[in-house]
C-alpha positions as CSV (number, residue, x, y, z in Angstrom):
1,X,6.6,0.8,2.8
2,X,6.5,0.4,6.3
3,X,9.5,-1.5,6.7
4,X,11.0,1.2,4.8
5,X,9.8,4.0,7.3
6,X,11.0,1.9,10.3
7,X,14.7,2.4,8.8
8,X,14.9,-1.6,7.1
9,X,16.6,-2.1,3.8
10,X,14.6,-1.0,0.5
11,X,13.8,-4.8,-0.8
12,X,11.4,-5.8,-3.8
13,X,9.0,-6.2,-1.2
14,X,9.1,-2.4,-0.7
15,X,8.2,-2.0,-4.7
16,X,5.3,-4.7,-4.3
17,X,4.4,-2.1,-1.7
18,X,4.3,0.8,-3.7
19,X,2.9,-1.1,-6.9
20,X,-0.6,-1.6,-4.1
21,X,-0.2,2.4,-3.9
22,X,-0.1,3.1,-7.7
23,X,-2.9,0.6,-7.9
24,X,-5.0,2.6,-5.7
25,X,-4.3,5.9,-7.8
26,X,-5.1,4.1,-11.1
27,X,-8.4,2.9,-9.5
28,X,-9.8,6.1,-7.6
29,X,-7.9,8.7,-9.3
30,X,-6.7,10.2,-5.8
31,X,-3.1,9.9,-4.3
32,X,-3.1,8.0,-1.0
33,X,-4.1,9.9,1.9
34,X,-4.6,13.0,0.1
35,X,-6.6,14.7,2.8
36,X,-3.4,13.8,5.5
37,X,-0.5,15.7,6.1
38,X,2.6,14.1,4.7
39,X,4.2,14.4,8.5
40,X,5.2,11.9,11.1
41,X,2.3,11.3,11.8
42,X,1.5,9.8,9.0
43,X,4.2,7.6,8.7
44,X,3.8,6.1,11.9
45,X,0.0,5.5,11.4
46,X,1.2,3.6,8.1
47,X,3.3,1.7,10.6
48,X,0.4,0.7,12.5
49,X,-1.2,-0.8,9.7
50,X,-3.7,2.4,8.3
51,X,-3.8,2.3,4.5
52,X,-6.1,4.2,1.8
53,X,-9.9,3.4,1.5
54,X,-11.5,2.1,-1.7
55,X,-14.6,0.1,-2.2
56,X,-15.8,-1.9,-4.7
57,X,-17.7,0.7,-6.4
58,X,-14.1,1.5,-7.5
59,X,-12.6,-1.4,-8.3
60,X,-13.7,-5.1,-8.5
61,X,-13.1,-7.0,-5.5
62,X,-10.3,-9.0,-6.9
63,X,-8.6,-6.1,-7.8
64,X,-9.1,-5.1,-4.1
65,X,-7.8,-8.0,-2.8
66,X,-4.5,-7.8,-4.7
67,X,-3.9,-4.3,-3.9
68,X,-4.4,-5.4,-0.5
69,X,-2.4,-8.2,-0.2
70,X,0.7,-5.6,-1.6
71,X,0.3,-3.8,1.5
72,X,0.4,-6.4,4.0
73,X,2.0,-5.3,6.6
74,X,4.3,-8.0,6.6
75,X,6.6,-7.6,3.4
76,X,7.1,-11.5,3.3
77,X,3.6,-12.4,3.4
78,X,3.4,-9.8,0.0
79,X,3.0,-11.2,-3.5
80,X,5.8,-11.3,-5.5
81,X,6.1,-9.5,-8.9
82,X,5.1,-13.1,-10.6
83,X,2.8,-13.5,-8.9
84,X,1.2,-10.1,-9.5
């Protein structure tokens, strides 16, 4: 999560985080960023708010949305895991 990168406490919020990333495997099949460099590069362009692309050829939009909303950039604006 990008909190987590910028050196914040792992919260739940982080796992909401990483449940959006899992959901994005499960619906394309590809790990995040596959064609990037795992570097710090990377990491700070997930600071600045750059996450995987799907479409919704993929997945249905409201499956898109939710994955979405896990990696808002603000982790208390993120669903929780009841409401998920």
């Amino acid at each position: 999560a990008p909190e987590v990168l910028r050196g914040k406490p792992y919260t739940q919020a982080a796992d909401v985080y990483s449940f959006g990333m899992v959901m994005y495997y499960i619906a394309t099949g590809r790990q995040p960023f596959v064609n990037c460099a795992h570097d710090n590069i990377l990491a700070l362009n997930i600071c600045n708010g750059i996450r995987p692309e799907i479409n919704e050829q993929e997945a249905p939009k409201f499956y898109i949305d939710l994955m979405k909303n896990c990696w808002d950039p603000d982790p208390n604006k993120r669903p929780s895991a009841i409401e998920i």
